[in-house]
N, C-alpha and C positions, 0 to 999 in steps of 0.2 A: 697949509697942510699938504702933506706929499700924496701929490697923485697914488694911488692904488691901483693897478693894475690885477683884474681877477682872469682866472682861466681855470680850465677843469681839465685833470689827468685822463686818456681814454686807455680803456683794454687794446694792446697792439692787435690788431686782427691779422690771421693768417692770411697771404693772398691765396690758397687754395683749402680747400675740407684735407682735416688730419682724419686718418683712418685710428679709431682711440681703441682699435683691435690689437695694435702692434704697436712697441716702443720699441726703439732701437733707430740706426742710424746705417741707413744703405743695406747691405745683404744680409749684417749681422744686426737678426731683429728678433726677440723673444716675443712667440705669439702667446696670448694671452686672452686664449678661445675657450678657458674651462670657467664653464659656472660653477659658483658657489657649492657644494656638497647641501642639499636640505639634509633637516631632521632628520627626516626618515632614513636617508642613506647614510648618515654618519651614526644610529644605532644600530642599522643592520650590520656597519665595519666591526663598531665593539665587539657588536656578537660573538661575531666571526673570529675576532681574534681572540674571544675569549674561549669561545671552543676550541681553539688550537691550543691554546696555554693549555686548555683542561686534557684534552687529547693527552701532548705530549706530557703531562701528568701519570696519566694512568699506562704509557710505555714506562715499560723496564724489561731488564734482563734478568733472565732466570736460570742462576748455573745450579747444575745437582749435582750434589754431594756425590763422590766418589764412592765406588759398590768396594763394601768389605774384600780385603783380599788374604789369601794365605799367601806370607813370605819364607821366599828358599835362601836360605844364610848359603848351601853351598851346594851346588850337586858335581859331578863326574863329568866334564866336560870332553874326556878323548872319548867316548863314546855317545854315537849319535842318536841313538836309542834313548838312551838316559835325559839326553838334552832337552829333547821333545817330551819324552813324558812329567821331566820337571818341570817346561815350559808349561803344559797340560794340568798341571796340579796348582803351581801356583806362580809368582812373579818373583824376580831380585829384584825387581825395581819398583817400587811399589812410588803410587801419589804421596806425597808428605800427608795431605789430610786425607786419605785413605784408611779405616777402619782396619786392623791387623787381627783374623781369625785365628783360629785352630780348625786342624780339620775334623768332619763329622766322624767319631772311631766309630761310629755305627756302619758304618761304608768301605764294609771290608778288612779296616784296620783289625791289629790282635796286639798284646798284651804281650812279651815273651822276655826272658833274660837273655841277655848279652855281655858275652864276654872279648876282651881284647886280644888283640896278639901282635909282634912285631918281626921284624927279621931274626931279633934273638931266638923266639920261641919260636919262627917257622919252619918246620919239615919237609921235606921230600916228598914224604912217603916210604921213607927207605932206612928213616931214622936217622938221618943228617940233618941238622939244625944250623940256622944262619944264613937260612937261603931266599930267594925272592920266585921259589919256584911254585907255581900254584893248580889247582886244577885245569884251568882254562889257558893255562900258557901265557897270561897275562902277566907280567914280572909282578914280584908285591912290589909298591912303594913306600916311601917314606911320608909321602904327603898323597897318594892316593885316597879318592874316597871309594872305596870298596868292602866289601864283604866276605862272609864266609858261610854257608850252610851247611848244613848236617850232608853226609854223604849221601843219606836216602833223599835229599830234594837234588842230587847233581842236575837234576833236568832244567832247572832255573839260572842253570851259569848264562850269564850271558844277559839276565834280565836286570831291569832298575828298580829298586826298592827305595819305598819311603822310608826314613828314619824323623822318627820326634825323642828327643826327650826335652823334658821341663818346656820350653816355648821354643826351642831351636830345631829348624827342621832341616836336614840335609836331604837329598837324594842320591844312592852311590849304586855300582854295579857292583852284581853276585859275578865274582871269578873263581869262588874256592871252593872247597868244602873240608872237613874235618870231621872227628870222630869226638865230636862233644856232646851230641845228641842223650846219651846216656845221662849226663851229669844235668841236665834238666834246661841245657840252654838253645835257643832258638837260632843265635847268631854270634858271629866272632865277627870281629869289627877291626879292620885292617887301620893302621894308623892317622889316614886323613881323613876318618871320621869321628875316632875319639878328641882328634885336636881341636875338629868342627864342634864338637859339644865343648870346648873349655876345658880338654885335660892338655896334659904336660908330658907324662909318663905314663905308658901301659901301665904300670903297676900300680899305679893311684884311680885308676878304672876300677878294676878289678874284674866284678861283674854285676853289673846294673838293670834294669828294670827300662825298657824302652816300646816305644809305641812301633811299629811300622806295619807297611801294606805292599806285596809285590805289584809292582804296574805292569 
């Protein structure tokens, strides 16, 4: 029979104590100093970050709704007067979702007819027609938004009036005045503000029904 030779494997023994705090090899050595998390402190993290989720749950952002505004389709822009009280009444540039009002006619507004007029129909004063000559020395225009008052208001040349009709609101300056008052109308409406309402031709105006208020 063949000899059998027995022996037993041993565990290599370190010749010195491993520090079993730190693995690694020379300077670069990951320490390995944190105990284990108990119980307790890994239901107090949930917690905690379940109150965060919840927190940033109940944040939001709150925008509000834009405040109703009244919009100006056109006012008189070479006067500085007019610009400011258009600005003062209501906006051109209104928010896209911004509510579009009318104004209160309780507040001053009135009721009155209005008739047109052009260079054709414009007088002197002197009984020449064809002129751009006006009370206030202000030339008419072609695309002016202006006006005209009875001769007994001449004290308002110079002032900015609201004009509405149907939902269009311009603002234009009083430069004129005229001897219409007898025939029941309030106002003569110089060209660039019959065209701000959607006419074409003074004579398809004729004379119309309009809202306005001296500012």
């Amino acid at each position: 029979m063949a000899a059998v030779s027995a022996f037993m494997l041993q565990p290599a023994v370190a010749s010195h104590d491993v520090d079993v705090d730190t693995i690694g090899i020379g300077d670069a050595r990951n320490t390995a100093s944190d105990a284990p998390a108990s119980s307790a402190d890994r239901m107090r993290a949930a917690s905690a970050d379940t109150e965060s989720v919840s927190s940033s749950a109940r944040r939001s952002i709150t925008v509000n709704d834009p405040d109703p505004v009244i919009v100006i389709s056109a006012y008189d822009a070479t006067n500085a007067s007019t610009v400011a009280a258009a600005m003062a009444l209501g906006t051109t540039d209104p928010l896209p979702t911004a509510p579009h009002i009318m104004p209160d006619e309780s507040d001053g507004w009135s009721l009155g007819n209005a008739s047109a007029y052009s260079h054709a129909d414009n007088d002197d004063g002197k009984g020449n027609f064809g002129t751009d000559v006006t009370a206030s020395g202000v030339p008419l225009s072609s695309e002016g938004l202006t006006v005209a008052v009875p001769e007994s208001q001449a004290h308002l040349l110079g002032h900015a009036v609201a004009l509405r009709y149907g939902e269009t609101i311009i603002v234009a300056t009083v430069t004129d005045t005229g001897g219409f008052e007898s025939y029941g109308r309030a106002l003569d409406l110089a060209p660039g503000c019959w065209k701000a309402f959607g006419v074409t031709d003074v004579h398809d105006w004729g004379v119309r029904s309009v809202y306005y208020k001296f500012l």
